[in-house]
N, C-alpha and C positions, 0 to 999 in steps of 0.2 A: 308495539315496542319500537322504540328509535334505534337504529344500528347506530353503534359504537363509533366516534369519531375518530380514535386511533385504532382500529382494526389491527389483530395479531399478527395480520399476513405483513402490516408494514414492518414486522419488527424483525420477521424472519429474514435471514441472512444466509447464501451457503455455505454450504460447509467448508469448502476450501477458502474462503474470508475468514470467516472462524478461524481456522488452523493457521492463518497466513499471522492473523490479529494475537492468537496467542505464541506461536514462532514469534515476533516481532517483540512481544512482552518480555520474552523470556533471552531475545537480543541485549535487549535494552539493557536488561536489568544486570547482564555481565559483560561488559563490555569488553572489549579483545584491549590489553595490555598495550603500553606505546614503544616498548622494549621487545614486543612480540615480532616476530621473523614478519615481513612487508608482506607475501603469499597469504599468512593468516591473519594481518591488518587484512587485506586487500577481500578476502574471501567474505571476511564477518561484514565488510561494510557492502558488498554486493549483496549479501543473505539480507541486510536490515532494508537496503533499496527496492528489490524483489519482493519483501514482505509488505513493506508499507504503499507499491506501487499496487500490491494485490489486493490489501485489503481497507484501502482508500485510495481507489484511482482520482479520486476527486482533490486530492492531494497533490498530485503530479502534475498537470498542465489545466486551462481550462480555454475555451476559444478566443477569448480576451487578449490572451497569452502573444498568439499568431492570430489576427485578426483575418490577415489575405494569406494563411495556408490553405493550399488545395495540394492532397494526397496525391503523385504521382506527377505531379506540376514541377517541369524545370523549376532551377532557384535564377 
């Protein structure tokens, strides 16, 4: 028998991705009011950043980005 070229384990994901990906769904889908007091602008759009840094970090930066960063390296 030929093993499967997409294999189930690539599709698995943890759980806190999961949660972060439906948090972020469920951001989206209500968005905080532009009349809304700046604290609860300010809050909603850290919770959608936090979600989406969590559940596609690959979203966020990529080496390309900083080509000569090195971690702990004066600027």
């Amino acid at each position: 028998m030929t093993p499967p070229t997409n294999p189930i384990a690539r599709l698995d994901a943890p759980l806190v991705v999961v949660e972060a990906e439906a948090h972020l769904l469920g951001l989206l889908a209500h968005p905080v009011a532009e009349s809304a007091p700046l604290k609860e602008r300010h809050d909603w759009f850290a919770s959608v950043f936090r979600d989406l840094a969590t559940a596609h970090p690959e979203a966020c930066s990529c080496d390309a980005d900083y080509p000569d960063w090195q971690p702990g390296r004066a600027s």
